[in-house]
C-alpha beads as a LAMMPS data file, in Angstrom:
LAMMPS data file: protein, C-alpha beads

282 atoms
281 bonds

1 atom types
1 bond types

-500.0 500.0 xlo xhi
-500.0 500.0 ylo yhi
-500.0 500.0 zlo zhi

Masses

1 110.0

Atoms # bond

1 1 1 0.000 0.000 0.000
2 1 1 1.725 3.083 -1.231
3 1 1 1.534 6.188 1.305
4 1 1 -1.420 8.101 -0.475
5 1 1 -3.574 4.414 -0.086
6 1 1 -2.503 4.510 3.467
7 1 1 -3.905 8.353 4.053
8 1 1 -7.466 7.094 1.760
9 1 1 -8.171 4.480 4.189
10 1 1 -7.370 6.190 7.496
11 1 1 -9.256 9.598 6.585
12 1 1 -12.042 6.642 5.232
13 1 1 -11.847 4.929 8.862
14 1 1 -11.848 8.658 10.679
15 1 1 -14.811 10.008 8.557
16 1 1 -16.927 6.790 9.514
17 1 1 -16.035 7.487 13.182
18 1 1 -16.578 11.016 12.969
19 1 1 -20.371 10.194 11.537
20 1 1 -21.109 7.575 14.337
21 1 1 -20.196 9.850 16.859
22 1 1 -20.093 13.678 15.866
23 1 1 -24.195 13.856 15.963
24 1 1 -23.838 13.547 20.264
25 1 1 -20.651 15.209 21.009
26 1 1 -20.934 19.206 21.337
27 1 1 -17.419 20.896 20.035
28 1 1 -15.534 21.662 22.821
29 1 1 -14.335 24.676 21.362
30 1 1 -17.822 26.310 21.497
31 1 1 -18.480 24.936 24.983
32 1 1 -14.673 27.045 26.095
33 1 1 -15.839 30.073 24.736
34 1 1 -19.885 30.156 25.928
35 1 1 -17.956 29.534 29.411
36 1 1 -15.819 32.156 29.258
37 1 1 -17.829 34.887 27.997
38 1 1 -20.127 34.036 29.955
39 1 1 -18.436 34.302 33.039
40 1 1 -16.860 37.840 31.536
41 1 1 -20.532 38.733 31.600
42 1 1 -21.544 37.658 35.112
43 1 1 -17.815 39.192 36.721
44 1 1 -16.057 41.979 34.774
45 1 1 -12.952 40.415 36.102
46 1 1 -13.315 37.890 33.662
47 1 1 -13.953 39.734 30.421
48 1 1 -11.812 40.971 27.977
49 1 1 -14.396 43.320 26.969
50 1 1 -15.743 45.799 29.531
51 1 1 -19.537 46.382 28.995
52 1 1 -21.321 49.633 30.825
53 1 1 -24.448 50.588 28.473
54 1 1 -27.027 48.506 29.165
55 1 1 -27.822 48.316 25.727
56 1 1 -24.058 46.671 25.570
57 1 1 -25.338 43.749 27.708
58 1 1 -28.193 43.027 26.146
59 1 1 -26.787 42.692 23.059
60 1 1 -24.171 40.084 24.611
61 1 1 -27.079 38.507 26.046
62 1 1 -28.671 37.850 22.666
63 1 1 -24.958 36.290 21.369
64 1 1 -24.719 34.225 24.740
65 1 1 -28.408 32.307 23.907
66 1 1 -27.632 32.394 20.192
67 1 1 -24.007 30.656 20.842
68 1 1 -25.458 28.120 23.820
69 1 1 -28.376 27.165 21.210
70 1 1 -25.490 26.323 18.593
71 1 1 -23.607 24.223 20.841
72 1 1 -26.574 22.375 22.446
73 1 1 -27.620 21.524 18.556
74 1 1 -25.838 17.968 18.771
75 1 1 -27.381 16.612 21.798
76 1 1 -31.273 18.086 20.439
77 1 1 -31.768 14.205 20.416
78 1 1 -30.799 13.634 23.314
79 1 1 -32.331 16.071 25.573
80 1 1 -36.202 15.433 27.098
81 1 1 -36.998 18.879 25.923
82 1 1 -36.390 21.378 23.419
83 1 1 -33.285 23.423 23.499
84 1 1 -34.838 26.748 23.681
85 1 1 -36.111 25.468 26.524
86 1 1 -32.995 24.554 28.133
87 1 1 -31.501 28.123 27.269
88 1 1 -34.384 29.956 28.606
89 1 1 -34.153 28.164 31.893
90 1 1 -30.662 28.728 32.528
91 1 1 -30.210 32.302 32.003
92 1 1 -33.431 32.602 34.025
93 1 1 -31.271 31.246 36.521
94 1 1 -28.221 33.395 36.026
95 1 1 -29.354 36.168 38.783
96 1 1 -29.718 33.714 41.994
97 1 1 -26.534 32.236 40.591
98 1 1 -24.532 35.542 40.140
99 1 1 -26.178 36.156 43.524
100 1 1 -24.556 32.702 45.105
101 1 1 -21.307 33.301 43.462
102 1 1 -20.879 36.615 45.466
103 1 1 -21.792 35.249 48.373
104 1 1 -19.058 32.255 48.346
105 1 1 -16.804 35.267 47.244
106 1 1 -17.181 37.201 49.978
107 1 1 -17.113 33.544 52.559
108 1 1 -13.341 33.240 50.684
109 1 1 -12.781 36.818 51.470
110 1 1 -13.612 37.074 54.949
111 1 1 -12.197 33.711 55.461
112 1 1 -8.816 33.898 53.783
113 1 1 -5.923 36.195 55.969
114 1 1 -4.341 36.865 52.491
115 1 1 -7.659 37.983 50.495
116 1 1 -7.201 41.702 50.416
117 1 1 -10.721 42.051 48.842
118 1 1 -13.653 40.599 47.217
119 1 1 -12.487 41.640 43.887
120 1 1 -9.413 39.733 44.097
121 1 1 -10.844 36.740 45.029
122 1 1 -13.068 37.165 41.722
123 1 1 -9.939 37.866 39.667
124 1 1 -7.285 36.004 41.364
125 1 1 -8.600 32.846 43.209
126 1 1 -8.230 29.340 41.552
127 1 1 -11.070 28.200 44.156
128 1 1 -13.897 30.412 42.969
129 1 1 -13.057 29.928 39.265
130 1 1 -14.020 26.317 40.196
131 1 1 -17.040 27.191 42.325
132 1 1 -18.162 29.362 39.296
133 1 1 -18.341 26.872 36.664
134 1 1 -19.529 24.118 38.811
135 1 1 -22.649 26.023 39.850
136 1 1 -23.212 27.038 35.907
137 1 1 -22.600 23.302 34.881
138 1 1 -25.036 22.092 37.912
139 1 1 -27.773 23.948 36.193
140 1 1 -27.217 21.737 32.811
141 1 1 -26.859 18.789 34.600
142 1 1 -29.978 19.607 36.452
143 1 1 -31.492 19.967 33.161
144 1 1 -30.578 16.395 32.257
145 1 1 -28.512 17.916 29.403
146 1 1 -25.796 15.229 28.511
147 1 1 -22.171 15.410 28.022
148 1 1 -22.398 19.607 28.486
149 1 1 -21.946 19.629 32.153
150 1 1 -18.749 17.387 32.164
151 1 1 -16.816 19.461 29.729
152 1 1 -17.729 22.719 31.588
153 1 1 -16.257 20.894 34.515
154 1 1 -13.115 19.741 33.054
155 1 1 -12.609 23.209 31.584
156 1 1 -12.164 24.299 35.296
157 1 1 -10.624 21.126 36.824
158 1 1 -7.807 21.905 33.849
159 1 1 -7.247 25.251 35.119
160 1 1 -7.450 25.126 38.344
161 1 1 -6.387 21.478 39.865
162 1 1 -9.970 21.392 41.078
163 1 1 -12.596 18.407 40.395
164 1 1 -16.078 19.082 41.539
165 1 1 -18.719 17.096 39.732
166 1 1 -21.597 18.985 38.209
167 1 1 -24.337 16.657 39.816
168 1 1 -23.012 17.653 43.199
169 1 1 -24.943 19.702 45.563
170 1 1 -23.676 22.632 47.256
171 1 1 -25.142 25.201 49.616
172 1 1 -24.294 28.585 49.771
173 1 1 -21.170 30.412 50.795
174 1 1 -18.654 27.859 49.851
175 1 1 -15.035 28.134 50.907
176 1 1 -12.078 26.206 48.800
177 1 1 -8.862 27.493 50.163
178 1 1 -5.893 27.108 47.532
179 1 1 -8.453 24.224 45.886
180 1 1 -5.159 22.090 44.064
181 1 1 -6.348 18.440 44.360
182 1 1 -9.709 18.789 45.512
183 1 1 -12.037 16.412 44.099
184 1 1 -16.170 16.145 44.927
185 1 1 -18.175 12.981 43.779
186 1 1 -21.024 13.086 42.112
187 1 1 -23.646 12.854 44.911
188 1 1 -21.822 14.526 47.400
189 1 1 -24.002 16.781 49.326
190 1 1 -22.422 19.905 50.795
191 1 1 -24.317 22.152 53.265
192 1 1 -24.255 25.962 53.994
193 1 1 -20.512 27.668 54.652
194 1 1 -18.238 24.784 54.317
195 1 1 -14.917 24.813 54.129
196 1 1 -12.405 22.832 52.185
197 1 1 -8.414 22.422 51.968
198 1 1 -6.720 21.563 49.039
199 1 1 -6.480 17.669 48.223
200 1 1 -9.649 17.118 50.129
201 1 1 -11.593 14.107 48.515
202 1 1 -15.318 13.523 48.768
203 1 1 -15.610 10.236 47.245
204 1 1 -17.456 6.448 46.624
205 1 1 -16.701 3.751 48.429
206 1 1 -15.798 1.144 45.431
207 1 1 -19.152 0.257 44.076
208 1 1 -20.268 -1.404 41.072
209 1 1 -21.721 -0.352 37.890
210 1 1 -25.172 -1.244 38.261
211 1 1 -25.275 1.521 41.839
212 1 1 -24.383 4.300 39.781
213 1 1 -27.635 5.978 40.332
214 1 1 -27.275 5.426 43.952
215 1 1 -25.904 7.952 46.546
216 1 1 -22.429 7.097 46.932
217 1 1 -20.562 10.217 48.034
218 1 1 -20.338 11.871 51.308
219 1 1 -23.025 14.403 53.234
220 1 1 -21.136 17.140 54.604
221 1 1 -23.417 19.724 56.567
222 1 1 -23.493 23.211 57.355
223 1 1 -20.296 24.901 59.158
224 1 1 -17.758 22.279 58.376
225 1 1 -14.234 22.592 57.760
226 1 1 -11.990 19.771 56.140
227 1 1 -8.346 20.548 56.263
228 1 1 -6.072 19.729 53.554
229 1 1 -5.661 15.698 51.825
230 1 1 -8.673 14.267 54.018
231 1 1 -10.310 11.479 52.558
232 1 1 -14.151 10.873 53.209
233 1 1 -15.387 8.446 51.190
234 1 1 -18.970 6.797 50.922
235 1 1 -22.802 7.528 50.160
236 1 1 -24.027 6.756 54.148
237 1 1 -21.286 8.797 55.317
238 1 1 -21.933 12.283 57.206
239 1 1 -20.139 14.391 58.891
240 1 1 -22.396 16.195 60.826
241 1 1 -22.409 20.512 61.312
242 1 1 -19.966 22.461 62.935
243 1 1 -17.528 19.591 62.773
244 1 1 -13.307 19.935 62.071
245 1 1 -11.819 17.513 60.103
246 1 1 -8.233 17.271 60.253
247 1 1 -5.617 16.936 57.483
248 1 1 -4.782 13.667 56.281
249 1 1 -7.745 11.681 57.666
250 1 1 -9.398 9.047 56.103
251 1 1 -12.800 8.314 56.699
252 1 1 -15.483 5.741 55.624
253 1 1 -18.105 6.402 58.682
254 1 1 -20.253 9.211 59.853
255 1 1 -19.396 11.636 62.706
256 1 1 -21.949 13.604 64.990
257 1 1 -22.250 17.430 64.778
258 1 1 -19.561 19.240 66.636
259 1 1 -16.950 16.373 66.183
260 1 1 -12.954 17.032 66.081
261 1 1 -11.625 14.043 64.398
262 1 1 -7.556 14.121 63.705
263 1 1 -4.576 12.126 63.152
264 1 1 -2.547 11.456 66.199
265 1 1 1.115 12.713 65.314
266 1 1 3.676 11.263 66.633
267 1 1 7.754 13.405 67.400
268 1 1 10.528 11.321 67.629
269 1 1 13.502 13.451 69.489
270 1 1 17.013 11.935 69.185
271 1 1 20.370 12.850 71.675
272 1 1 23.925 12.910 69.979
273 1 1 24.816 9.718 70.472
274 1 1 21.357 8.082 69.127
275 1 1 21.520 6.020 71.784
276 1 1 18.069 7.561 73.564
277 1 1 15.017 8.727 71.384
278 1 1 12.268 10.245 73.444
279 1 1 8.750 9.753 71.746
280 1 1 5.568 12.747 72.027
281 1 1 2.376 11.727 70.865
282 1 1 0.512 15.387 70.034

Bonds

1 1 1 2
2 1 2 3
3 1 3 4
4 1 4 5
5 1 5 6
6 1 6 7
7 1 7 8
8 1 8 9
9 1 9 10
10 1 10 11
11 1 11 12
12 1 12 13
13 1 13 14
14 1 14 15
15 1 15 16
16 1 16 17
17 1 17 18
18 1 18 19
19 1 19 20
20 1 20 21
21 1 21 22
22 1 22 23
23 1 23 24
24 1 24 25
25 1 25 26
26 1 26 27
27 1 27 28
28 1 28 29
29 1 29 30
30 1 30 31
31 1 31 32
32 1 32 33
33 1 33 34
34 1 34 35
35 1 35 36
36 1 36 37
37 1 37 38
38 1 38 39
39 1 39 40
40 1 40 41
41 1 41 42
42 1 42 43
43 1 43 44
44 1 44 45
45 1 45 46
46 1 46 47
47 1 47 48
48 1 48 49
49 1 49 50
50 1 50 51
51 1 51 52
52 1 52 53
53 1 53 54
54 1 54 55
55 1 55 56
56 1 56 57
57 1 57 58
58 1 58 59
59 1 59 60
60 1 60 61
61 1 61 62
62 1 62 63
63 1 63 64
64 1 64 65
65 1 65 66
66 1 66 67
67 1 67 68
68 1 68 69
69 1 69 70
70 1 70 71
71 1 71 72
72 1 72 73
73 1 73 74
74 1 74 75
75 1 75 76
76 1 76 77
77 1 77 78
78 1 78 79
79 1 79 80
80 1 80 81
81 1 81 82
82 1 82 83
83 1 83 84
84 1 84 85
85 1 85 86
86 1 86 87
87 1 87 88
88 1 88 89
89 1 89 90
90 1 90 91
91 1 91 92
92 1 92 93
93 1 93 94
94 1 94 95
95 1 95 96
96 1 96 97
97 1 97 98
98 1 98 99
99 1 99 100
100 1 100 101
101 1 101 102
102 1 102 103
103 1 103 104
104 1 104 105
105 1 105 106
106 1 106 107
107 1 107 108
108 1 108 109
109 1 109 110
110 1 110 111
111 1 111 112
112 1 112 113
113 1 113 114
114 1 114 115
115 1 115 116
116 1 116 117
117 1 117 118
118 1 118 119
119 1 119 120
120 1 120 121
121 1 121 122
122 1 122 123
123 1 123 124
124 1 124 125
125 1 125 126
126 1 126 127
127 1 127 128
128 1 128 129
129 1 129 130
130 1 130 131
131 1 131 132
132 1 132 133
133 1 133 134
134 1 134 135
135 1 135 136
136 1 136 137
137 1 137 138
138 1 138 139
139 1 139 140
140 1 140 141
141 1 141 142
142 1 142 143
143 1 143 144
144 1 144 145
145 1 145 146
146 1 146 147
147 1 147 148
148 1 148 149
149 1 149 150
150 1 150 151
151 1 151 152
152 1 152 153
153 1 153 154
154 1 154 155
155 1 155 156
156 1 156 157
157 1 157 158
158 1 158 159
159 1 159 160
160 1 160 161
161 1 161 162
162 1 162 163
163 1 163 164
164 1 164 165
165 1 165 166
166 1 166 167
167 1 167 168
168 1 168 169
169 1 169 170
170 1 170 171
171 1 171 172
172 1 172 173
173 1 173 174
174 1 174 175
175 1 175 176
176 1 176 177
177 1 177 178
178 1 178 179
179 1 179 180
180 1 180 181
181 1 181 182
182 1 182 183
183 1 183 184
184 1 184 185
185 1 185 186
186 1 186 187
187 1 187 188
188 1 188 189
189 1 189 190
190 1 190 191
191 1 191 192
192 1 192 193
193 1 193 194
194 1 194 195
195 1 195 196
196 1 196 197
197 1 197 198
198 1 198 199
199 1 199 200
200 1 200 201
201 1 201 202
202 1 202 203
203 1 203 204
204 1 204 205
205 1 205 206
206 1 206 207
207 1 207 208
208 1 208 209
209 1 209 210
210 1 210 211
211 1 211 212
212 1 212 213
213 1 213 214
214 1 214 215
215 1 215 216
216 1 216 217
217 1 217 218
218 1 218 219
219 1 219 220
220 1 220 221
221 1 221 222
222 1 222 223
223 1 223 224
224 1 224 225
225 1 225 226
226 1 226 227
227 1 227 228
228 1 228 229
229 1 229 230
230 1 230 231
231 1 231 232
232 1 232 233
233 1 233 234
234 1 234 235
235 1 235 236
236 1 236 237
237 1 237 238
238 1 238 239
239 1 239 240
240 1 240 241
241 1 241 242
242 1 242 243
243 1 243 244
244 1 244 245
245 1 245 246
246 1 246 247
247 1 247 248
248 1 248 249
249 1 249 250
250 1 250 251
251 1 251 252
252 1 252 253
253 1 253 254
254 1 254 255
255 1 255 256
256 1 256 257
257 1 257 258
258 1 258 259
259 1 259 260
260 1 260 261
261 1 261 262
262 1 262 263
263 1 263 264
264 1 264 265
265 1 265 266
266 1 266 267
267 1 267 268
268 1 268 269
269 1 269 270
270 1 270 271
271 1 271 272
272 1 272 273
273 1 273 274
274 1 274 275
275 1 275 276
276 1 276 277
277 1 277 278
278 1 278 279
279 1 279 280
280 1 280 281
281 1 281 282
């Protein structure tokens, strides 16, 4: 087979692919930039076009539902309802979620030492770029649009470090400190002003296939705080409010409200000679 044959029957073998599966799969491309100006519509901070006439954002309104229609065109099939439909609900949405986003941008402000202000939080902070597109993709997945919600999520988990599932659900006021390694299951339930560290992980217990519809992630309520690399894994899990959870803990079982759970550390102090090592358990 001379090279030329070779290219024929590969772009032959691509096209059929491309056919079976292009009618199902949005282009990511479109689903990078409806994120992005989207977001530089909600927050200034993210746009690299400033808008002040109101006449200006309502014409970027009209391009926003124009450019979501175009990229929910390949799932049409696959959605229980029309896609005008879809568009219409979430930017009737976008107020109460502009109006959450604030608020878990002002909980990382008053939280954080080092935030100087609100507005760098907004601008600056890997942790509410995350928080952002999760609660924009939780209102597709909420729409039982397919495939959509995971890209916008992957879009942030690349740029930030930061893995929250779409189908999560999480209250208001949310708090990711630095955010690198974080990741949030599914059906993880999170309550009202929580807290997390970076390489926290709210995950499943291993489970099979057939339990996917199940609730397999964590319930974490109101007023917790999970320091950095815990590990709470499984759907009957709950940590209950108010409670601290310490770095590097792993756990598969719930815990009352008001609970301190932590990992005894353990200092091992050696003389000169080696020959004594005194032990403090802290």
């Amino acid at each position: 087979m001379t090279l030329n044959e070779s290219d024929t029957t590969l772009a032959r073998d691509l096209l059929a692919i491309r056919r079976d599966r292009s009618p199902v799969l949005p282009v990511k491309a479109d689903v990078v930039r409806f994120i992005d100006r989207l977001l530089g519509l909600l927050f200034p901070h993210f746009c690299d076009v400033a808008y002040f006439q109101e006449e200006e954002i309502e014409g970027e309104l009209k391009l926003l539902r124009r450019d979501l229609r175009q990229a929910l065109v390949p799932l049409v099939a696959n959605l229980d309802r029309p896609a005008e439909d879809v568009v219409a609900a979430v930017f009737r949405r976008l107020p109460e979620i502009h109006h959450n986003l604030w608020l878990d941008a002002e909980a990382i402000e008053r939280g954080d030492p080092a935030a100087e202000s609100v507005d760098e939080v907004v601008s600056a902070y890997p942790g509410f770029l995350a928080i952002a597109v999760y609660r924009l993709a939780h209102e597709f997945y909420s729409l039982k649009v397919p495939i959509f919600p995971r890209i916008l999520s992957e879009i942030a988990h690349q740029r930030t470090g930061i893995d929250i599932h779409p189908g999560a659900t999480i209250g208001k006021s949310f708090f990711v400190d630095h955010g690198t390694g974080i990741v949030v299951g599914e059906t993880t339930t999170i309550g009202d002003r929580v807290k997390l560290y970076q390489g926290v992980t709210l995950g499943a217990l291993s489970v099979e296939k057939s339990l996917s519809s199940s609730k397999r992630h964590p319930t974490i309520e109101d007023d917790v705080v999970i320091y950095s690399n815990a590990t709470i894994l499984g759907g009957e899990t709950v940590i209950g409010r108010h409670s601290v959870i310490g770095g590097n803990v792993w756990l598969t079982q719930s815990v009352p409200a008001y609970s301190v759970v932590y990992q005894a550390s353990e200092i091992r102090v050696r003389n000169r000679s080696e020959s004594q090592v005194v032990t403090f358990v802290i």
